[in-house]
N, C-alpha and C positions, 0 to 999 in steps of 0.2 A: 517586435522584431526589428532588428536593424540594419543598418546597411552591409553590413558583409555576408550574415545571412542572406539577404538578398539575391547577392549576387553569386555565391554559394549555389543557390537554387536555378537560377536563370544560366550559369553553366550545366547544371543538371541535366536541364531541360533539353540546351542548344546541343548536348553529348548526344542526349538520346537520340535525339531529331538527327542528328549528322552519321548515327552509325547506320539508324533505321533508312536515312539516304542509302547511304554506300551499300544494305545491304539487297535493297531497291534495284540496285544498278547492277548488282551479282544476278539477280533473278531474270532483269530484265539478258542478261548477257547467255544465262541457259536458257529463255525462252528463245533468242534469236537462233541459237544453233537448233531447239527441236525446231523451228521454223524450216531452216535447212535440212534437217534429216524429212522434214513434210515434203518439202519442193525434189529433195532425191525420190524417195517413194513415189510420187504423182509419174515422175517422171519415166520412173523403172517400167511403171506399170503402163506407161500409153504405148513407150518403146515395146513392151512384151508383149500389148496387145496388137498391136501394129505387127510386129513379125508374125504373131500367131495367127491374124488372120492371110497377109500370107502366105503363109505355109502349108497352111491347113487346111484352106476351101479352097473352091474354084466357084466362088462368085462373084461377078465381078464389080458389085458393090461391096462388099467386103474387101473385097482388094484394093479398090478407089480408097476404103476407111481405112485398112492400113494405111499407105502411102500416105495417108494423112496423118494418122495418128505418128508415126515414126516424128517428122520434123517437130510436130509438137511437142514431143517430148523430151526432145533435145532443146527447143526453144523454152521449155520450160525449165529447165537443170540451169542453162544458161541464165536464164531470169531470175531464179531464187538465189545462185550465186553472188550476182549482180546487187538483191536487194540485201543478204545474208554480207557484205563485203561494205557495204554503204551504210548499213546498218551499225555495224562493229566498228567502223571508223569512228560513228557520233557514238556510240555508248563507249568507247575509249579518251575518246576527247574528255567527256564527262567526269568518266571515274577519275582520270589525269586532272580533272581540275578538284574536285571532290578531294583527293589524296593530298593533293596542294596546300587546301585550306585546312585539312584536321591536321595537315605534320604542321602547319604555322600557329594552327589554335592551341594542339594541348602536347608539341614537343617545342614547345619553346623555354630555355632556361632561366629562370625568373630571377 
């Protein structure tokens, strides 16, 4: 075997390895949104149990647990957003560097 085979091969490799990143960073970027459609749902659901208790009884520990549940569940929308936003920054930064080096490695004109 000789040296351009070689290196033939070891591009091969470093192709696969850099798309299988990139396509890493694709999955990693739909689990962050179902991350956020998780933090909506948790959220919908403390809010709507909170009103429905509420609404619905007149006990008034149940009523104390809404009034509890309601903020919660806005402080959690507001938290998933928070972490779903901080999140997508760094897996943007990434894929932007990621992009960088495969247009430098295999669109460069020889």
């Amino acid at each position: 075997m000789d040296f351009s085979n070689q290196v033939e091969e070891i591009r091969e490799i470093k192709a696969k390895h850099d798309i299988r990143h990139s396509l890493a960073i694709d999955r990693t970027i739909l689990a962050n949104e179902r991350t956020l459609l998780s933090y909506s749902r948790t959220s919908l659901t403390l809010i709507l149990a909170g009103v429905s208790f509420l609404h619905f009884t007149s006990d008034i520990m149940l009523h104390i647990l809404g009034w509890l549940f309601i903020p919660i569940g806005f402080f959690t929308i507001v938290l998933g957003y928070y972490r779903f936003h901080k999140k997508k920054t760094a897996i943007r930064k990434e894929k932007d560097a990621i992009d960088l080096m495969l247009r430098n490695e295999y669109c460069r004109i020889p």
